[in-house]
VEXDRENKE-137287 format. One line per field, with one value per atom (N, C-alpha, C): residue number from 1; atom name; x, y negated, z. Coordinates in Angstrom, 3 decimals. Example, Ala and Ser with C-alpha at 12.3 -4.5 7.8 and 13.67 -1.06 7.14 Angstrom:
<pts>
num <- 1, 1, 1, 2, 2, 2
atomo <- N, CA, C, N, CA, C
X <- 13.190, 12.300, 13.200, 12.850, 13.670, 12.900
Y <- 5.690, 4.500, 3.300, 2.250, 1.060, -0.030
Z <- 7.800, 7.800, 7.800, 7.080, 7.140, 7.870
</pts>
This chain:
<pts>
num <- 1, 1, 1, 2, 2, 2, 3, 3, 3, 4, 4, 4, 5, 5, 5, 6, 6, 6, 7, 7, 7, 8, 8, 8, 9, 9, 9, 10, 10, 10, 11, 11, 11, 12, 12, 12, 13, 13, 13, 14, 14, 14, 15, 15, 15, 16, 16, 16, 17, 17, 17, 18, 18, 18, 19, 19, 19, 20, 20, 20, 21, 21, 21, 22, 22, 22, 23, 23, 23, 24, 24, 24, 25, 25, 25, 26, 26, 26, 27, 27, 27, 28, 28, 28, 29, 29, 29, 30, 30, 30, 31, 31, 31, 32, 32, 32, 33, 33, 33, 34, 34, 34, 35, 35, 35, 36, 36, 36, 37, 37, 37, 38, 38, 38, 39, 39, 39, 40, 40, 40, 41, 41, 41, 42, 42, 42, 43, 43, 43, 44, 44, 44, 45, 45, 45, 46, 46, 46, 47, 47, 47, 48, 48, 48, 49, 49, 49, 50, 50, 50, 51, 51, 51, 52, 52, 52, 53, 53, 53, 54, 54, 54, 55, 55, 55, 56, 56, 56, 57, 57, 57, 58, 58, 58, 59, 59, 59, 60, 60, 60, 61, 61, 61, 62, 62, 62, 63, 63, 63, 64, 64, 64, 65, 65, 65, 66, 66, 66, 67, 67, 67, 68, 68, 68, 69, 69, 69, 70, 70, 70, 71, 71, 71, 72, 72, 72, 73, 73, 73, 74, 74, 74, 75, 75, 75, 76, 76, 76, 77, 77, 77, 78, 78, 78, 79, 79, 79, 80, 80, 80, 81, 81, 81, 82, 82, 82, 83, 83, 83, 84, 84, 84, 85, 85, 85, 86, 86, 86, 87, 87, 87, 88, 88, 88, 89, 89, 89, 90, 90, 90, 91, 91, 91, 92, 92, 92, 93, 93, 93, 94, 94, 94, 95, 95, 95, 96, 96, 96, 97, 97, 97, 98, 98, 98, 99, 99, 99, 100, 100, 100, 101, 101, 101, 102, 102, 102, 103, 103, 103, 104, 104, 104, 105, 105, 105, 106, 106, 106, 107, 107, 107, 108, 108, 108, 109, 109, 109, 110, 110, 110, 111, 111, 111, 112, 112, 112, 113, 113, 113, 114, 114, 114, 115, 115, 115, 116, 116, 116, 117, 117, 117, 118, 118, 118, 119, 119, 119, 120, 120, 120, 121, 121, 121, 122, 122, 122, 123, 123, 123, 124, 124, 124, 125, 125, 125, 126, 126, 126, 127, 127, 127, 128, 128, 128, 129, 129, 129, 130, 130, 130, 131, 131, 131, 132, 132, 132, 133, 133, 133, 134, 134, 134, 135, 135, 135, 136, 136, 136, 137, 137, 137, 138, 138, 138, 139, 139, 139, 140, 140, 140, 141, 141, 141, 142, 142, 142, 143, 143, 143, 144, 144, 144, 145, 145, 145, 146, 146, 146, 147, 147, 147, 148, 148, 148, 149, 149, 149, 150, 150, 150, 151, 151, 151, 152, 152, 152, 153, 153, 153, 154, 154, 154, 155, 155, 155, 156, 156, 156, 157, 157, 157, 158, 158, 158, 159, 159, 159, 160, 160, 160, 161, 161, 161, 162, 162, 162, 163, 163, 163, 164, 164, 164, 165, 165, 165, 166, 166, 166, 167, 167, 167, 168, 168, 168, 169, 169, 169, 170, 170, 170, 171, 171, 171, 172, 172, 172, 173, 173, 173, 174, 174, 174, 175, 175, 175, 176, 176, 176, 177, 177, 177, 178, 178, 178, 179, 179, 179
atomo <- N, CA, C, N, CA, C, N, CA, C, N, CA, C, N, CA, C, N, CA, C, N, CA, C, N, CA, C, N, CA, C, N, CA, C, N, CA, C, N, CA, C, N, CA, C, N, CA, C, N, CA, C, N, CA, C, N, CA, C, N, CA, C, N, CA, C, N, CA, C, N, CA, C, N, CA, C, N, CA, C, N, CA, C, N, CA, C, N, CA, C, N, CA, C, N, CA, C, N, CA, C, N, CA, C, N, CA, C, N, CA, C, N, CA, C, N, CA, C, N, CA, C, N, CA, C, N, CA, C, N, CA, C, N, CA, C, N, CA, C, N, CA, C, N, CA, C, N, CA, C, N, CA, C, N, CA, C, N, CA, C, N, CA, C, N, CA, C, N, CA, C, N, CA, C, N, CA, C, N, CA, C, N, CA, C, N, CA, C, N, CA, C, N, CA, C, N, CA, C, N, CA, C, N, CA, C, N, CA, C, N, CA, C, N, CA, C, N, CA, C, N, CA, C, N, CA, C, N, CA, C, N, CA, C, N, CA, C, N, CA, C, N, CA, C, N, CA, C, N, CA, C, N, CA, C, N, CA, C, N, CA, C, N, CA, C, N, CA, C, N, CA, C, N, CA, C, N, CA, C, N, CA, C, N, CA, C, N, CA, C, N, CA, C, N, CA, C, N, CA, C, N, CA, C, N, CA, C, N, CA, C, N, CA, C, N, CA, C, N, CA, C, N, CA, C, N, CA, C, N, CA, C, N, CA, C, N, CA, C, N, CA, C, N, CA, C, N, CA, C, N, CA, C, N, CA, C, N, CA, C, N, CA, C, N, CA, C, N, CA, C, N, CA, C, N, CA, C, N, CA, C, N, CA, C, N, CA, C, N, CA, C, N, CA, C, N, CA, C, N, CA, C, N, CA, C, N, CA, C, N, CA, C, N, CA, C, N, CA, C, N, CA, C, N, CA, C, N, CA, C, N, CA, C, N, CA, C, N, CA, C, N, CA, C, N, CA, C, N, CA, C, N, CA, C, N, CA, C, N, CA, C, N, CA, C, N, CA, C, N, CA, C, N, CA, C, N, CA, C, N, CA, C, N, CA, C, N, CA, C, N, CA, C, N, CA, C, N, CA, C, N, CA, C, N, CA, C, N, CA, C, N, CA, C, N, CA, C, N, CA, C, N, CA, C, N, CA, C, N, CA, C, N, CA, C, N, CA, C, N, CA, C, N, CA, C, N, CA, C, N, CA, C, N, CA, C, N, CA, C, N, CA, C, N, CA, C, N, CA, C, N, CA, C, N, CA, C, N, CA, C, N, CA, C, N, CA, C, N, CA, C, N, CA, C, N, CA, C, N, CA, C, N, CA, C, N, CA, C, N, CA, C, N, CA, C, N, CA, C, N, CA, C, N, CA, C
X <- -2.222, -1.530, -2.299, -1.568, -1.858, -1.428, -1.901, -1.365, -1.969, -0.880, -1.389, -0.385, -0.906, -0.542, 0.626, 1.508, 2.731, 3.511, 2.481, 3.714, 2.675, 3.300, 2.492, 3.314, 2.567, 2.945, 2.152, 3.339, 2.395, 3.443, 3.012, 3.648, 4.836, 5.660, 6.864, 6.568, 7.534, 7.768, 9.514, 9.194, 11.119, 12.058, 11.465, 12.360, 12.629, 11.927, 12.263, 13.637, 13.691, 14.467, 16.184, 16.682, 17.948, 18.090, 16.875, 16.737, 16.766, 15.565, 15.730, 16.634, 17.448, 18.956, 19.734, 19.736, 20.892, 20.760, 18.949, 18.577, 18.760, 18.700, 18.661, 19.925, 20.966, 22.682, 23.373, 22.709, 23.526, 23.855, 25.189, 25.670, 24.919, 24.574, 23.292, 22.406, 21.357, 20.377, 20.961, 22.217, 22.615, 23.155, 23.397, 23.542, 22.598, 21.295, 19.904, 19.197, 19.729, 18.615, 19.134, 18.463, 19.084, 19.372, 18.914, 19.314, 20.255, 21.851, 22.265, 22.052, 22.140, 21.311, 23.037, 23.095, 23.812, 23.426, 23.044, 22.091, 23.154, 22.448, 22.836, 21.884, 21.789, 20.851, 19.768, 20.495, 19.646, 19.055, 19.392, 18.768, 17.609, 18.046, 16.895, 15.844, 15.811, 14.812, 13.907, 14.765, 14.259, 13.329, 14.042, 13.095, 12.127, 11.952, 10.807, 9.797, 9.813, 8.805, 8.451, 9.329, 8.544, 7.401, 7.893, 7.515, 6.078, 6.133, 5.217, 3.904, 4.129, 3.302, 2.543, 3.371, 3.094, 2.127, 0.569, -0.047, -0.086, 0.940, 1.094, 2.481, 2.989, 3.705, 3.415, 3.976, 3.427, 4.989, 5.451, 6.241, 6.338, 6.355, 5.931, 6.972, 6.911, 7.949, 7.166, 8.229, 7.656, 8.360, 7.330, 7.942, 7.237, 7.845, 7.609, 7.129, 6.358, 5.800, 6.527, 7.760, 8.051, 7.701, 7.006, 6.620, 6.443, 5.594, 4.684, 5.510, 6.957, 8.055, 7.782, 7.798, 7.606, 9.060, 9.844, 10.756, 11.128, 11.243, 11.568, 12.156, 11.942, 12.914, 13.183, 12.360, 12.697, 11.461, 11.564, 10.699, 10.144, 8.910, 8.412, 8.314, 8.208, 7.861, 6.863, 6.050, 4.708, 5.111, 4.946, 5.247, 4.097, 3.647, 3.405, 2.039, 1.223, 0.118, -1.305, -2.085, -2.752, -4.062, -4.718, -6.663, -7.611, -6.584, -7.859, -7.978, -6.131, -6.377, -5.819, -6.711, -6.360, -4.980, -3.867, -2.317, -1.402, -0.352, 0.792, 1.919, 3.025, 4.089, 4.821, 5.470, 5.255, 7.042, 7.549, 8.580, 8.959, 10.386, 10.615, 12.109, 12.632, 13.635, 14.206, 14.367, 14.955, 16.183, 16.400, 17.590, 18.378, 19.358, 20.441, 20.600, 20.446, 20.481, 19.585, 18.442, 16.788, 16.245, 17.522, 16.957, 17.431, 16.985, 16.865, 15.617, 15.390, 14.057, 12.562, 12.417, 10.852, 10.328, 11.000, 10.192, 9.717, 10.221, 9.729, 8.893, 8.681, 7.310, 5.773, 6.417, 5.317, 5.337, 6.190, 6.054, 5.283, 5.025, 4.748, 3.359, 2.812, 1.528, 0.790, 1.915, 1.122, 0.876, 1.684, 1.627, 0.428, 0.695, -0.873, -2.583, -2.512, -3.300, -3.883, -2.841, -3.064, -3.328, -2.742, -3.158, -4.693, -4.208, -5.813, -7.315, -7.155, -8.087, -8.232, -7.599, -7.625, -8.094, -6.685, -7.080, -8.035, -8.366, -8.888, -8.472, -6.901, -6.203, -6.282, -6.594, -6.377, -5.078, -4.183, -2.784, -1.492, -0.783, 0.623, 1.604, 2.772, 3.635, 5.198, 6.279, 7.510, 8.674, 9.860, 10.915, 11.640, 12.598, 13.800, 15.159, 15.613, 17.034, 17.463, 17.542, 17.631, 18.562, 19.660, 20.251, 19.864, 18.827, 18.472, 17.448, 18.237, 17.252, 16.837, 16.920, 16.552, 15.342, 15.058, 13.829, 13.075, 13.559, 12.677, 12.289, 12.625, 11.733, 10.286, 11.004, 9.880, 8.699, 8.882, 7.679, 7.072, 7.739, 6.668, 5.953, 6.576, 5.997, 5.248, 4.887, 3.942, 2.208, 2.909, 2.079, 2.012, 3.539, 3.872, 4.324, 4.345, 4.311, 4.981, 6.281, 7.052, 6.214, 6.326, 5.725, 6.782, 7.881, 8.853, 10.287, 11.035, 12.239, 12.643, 13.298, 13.851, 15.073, 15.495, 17.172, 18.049, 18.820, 19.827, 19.879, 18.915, 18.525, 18.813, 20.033, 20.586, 22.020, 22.824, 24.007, 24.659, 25.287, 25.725, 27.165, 28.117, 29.735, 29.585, 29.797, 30.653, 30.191, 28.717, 27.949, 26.903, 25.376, 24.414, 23.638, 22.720, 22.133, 20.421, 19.335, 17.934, 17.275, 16.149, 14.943, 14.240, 13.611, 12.573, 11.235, 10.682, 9.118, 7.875, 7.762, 6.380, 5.460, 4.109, 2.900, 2.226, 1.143, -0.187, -1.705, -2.125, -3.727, -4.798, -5.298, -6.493, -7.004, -7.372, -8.023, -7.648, -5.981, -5.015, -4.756, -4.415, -4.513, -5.863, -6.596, -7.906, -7.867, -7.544, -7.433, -6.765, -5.208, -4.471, -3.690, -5.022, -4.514, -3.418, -2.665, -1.264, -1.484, -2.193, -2.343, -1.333
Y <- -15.067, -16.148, -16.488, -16.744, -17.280, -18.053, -19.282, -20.341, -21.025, -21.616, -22.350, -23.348, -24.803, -25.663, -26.067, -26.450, -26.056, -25.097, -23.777, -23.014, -21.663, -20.927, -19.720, -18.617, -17.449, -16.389, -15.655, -15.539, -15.185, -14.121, -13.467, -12.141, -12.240, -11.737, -11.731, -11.652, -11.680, -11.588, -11.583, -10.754, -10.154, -11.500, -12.858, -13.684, -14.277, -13.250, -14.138, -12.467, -12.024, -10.590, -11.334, -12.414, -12.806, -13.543, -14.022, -14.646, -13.493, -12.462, -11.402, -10.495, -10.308, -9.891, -10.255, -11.797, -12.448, -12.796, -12.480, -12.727, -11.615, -9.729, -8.906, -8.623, -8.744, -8.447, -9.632, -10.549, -11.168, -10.612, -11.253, -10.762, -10.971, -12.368, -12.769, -11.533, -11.014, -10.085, -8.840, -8.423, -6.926, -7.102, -7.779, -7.984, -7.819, -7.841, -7.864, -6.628, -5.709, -4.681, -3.236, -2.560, -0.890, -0.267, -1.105, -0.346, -1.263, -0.542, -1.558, -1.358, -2.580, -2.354, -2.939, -1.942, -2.248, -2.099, -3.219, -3.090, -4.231, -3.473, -4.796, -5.152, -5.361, -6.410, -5.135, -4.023, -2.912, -2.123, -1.990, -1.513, -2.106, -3.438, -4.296, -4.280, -3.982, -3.949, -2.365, -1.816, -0.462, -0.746, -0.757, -1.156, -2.151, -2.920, -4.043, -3.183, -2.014, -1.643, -0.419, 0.268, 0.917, 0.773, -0.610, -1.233, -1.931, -2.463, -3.289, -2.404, -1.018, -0.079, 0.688, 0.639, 1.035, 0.718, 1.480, 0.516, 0.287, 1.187, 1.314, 0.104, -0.747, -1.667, -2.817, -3.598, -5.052, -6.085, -6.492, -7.418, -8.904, -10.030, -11.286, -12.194, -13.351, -14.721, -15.304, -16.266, -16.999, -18.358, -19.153, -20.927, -21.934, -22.712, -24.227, -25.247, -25.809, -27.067, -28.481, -29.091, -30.322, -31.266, -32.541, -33.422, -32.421, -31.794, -31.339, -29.864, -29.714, -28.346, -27.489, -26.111, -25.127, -24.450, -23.899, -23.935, -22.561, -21.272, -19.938, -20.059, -19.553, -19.476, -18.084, -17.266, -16.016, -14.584, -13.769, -12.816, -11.731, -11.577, -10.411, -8.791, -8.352, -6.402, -6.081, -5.723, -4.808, -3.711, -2.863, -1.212, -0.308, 0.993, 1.830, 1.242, 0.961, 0.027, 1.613, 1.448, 2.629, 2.220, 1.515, 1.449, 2.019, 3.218, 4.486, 4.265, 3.950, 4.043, 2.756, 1.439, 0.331, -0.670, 0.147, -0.035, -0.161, -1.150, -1.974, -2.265, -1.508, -2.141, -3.474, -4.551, -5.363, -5.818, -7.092, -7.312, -8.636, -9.023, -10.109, -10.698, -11.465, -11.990, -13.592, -14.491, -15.963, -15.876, -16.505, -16.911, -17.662, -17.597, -17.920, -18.839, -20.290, -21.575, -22.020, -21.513, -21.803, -21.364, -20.683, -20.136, -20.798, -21.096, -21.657, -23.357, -23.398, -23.966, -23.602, -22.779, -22.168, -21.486, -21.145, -20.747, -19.280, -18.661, -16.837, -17.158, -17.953, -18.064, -18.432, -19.561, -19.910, -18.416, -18.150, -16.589, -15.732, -15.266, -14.701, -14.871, -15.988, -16.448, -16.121, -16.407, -15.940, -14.209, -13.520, -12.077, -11.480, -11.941, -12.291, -12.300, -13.094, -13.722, -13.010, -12.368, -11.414, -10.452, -9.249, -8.504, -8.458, -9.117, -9.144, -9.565, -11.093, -12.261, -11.297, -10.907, -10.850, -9.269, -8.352, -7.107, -6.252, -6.752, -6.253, -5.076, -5.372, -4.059, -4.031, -3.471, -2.955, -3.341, -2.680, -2.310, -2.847, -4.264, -4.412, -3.644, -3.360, -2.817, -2.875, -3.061, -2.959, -2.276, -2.395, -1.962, -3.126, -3.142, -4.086, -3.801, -3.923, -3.538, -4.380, -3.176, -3.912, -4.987, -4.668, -6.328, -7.156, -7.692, -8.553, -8.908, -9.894, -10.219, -11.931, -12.581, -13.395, -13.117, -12.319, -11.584, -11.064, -9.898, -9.666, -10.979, -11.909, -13.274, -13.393, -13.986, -14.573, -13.433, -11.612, -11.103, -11.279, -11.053, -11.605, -12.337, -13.874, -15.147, -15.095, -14.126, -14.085, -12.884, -12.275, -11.334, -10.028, -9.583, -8.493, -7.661, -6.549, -5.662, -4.318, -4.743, -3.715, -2.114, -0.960, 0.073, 1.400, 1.188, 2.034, 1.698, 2.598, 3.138, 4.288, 3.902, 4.765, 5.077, 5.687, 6.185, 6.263, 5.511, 5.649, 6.278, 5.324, 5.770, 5.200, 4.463, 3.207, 3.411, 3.926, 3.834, 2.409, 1.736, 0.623, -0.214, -0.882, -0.824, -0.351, 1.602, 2.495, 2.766, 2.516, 2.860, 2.888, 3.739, 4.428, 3.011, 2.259, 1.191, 2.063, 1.740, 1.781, 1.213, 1.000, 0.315, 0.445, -0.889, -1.169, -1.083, -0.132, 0.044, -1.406, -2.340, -3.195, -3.471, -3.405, -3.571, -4.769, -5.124, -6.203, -5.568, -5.729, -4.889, -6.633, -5.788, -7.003, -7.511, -7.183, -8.062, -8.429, -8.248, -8.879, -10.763, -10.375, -11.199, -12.092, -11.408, -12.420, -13.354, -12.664, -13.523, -14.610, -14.775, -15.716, -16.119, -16.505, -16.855, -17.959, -17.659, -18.582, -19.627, -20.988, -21.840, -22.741
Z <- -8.116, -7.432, -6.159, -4.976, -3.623, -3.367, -2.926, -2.797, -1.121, -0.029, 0.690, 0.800, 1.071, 0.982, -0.403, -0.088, -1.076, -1.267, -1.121, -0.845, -1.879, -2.634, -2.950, -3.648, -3.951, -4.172, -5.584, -6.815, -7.613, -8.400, -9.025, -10.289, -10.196, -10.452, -11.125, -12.901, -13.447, -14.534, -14.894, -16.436, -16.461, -16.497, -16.613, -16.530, -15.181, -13.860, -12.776, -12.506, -13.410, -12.936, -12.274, -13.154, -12.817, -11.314, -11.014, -9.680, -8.955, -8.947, -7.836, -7.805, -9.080, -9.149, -8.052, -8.056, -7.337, -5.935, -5.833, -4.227, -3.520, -3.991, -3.481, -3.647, -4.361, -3.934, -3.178, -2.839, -1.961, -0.823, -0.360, 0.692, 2.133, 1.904, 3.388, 2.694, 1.839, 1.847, 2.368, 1.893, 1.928, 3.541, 3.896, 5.447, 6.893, 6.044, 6.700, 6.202, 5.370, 5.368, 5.280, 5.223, 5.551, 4.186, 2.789, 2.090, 0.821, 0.963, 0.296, -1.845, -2.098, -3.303, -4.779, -5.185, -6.552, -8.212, -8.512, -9.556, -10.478, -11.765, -13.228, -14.324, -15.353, -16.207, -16.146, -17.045, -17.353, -16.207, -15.450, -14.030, -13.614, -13.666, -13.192, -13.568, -15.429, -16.599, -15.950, -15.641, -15.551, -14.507, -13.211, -11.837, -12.204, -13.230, -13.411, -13.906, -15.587, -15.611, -14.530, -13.769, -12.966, -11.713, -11.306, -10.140, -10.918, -11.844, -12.394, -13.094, -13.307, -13.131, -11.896, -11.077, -10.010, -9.020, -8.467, -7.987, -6.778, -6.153, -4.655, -4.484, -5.311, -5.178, -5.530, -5.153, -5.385, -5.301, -6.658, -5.979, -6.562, -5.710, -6.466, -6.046, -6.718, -6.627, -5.264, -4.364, -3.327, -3.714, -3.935, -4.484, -3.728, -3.727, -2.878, -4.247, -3.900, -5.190, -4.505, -5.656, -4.942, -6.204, -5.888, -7.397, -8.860, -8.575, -9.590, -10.432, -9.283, -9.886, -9.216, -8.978, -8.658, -8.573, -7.268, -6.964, -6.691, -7.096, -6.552, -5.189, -3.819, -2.719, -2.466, -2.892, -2.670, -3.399, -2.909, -3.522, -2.278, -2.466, -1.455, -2.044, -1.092, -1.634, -0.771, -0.803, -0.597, -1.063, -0.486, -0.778, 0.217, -0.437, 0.009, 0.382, -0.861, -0.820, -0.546, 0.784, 0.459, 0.887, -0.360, -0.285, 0.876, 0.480, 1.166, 2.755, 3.498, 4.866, 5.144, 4.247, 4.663, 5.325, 4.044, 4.963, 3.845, 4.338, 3.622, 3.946, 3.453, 4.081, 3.781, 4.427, 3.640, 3.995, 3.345, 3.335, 2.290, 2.760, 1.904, 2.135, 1.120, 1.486, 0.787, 1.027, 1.298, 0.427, -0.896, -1.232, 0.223, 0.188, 1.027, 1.054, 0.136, -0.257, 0.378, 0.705, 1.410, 2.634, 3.474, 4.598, 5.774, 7.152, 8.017, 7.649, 6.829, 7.018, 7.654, 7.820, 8.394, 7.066, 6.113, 4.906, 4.632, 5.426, 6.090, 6.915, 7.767, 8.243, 7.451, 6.600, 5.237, 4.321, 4.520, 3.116, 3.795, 5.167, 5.958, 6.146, 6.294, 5.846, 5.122, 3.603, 2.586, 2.671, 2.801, 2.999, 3.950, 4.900, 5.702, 5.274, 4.804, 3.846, 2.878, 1.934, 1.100, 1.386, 2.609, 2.695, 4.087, 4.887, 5.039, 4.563, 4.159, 3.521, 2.537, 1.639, -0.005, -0.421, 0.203, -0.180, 1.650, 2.336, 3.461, 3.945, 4.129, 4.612, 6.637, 7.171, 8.370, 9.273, 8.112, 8.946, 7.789, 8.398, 7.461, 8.874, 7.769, 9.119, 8.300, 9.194, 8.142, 9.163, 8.707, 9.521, 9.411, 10.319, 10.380, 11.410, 10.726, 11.013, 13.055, 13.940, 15.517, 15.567, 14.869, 15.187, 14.085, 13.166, 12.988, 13.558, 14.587, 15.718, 15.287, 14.219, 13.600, 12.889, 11.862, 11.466, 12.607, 13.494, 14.513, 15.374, 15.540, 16.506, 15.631, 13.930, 12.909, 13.235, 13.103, 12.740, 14.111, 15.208, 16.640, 16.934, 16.147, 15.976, 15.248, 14.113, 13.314, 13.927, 14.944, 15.299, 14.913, 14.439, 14.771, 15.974, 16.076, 17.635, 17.555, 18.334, 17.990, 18.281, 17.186, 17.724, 18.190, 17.595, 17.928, 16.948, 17.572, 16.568, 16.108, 14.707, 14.147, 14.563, 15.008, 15.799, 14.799, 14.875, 13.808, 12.984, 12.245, 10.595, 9.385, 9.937, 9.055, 9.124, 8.438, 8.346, 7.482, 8.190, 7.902, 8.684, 7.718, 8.533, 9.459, 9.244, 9.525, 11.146, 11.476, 12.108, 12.164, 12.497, 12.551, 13.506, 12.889, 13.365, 13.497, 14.058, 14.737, 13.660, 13.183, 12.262, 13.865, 13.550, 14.475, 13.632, 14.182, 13.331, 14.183, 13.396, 13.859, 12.673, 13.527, 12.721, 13.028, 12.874, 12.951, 12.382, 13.137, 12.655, 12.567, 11.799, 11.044, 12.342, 13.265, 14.882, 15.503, 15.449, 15.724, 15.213, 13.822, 12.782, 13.390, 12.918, 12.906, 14.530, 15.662, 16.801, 16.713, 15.960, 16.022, 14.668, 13.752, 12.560, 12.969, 11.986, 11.439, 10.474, 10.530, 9.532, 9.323
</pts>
């Protein structure tokens, strides 16, 4: 568990599976990312123990503490976790009920946090879809840097969309922590 201020990031477990069920088939999620996702109870079970074995993955609950409750808003993914050359891909997504508050910027933090402060990784880096140009502001604002694109590598309504490849390197980070 990571925690700053009211806000933190800790395990999943199979009973948060119906929440991240319903956060990753939403239509706001499947609208924002390149890969669309159709899953059900048993699927989910499946993807829980594979992921939850896995040590190059990482995926956890993101909650808000209000009067002493602990509130799910969404869930992160860390993927493609690699020790050796200090590098993480990282990612996340906002129930739909909870977004336009600033709370991807607080999740963002925490991700931050973790992978530099915690596990002393070098290099987070992710993709994002070119017209989500709502996500692309947050990772800039966070001190991400666009490094390139993927050329229409996203097929999505019935046209071939770009991934924008951006990273953040640890001296980066460290110049302009995000508190």
């Amino acid at each position: 568990m990571l925690q700053n201020n009211n806000f933190r990031i800790r395990m999943m477990d199979k009973s948060d599976l119906p929440f991240i069920t319903r956060v990753r088939t939403s239509e706001h999620v499947q609208n924002n990312v390149g890969v669309v996702v159709f899953t059900n109870e048993q699927n989910q079970q499946k993807w829980f123990d594979k992921v939850s074995s896995d040590p190059t993955q990482l995926y956890a609950i993101f909650e808000k503490q209000e009067n002493d409750v602990w509130t799910p808003l969404g869930y992160l993914r860390i993927t493609d976790i690699d020790h050796k050359n200090k590098s993480m891909c990282v990612g996340g997504d906002i129930a739909e009920e909870h977004t336009g508050r600033g709370y991807g910027k607080e999740m963002y933090k925490l991700i931050l946090k973790l992978g530099f402060d915690v596990w002393g990784m070098n290099r987070l880096w992710l993709l994002v879809l070119e017209e989500n140009e709502r996500a692309h502001h947050l990772y800039k604002k966070m001190g991400f840097i666009d490094e390139g694109i993927q050329r229409q590598s996203v097929y999505k309504n019935g046209k071939y969309v770009n991934y924008i490849l951006m990273s953040i390197l640890r001296e980066e980070y460290e110049g302009s922590k995000h508190d």
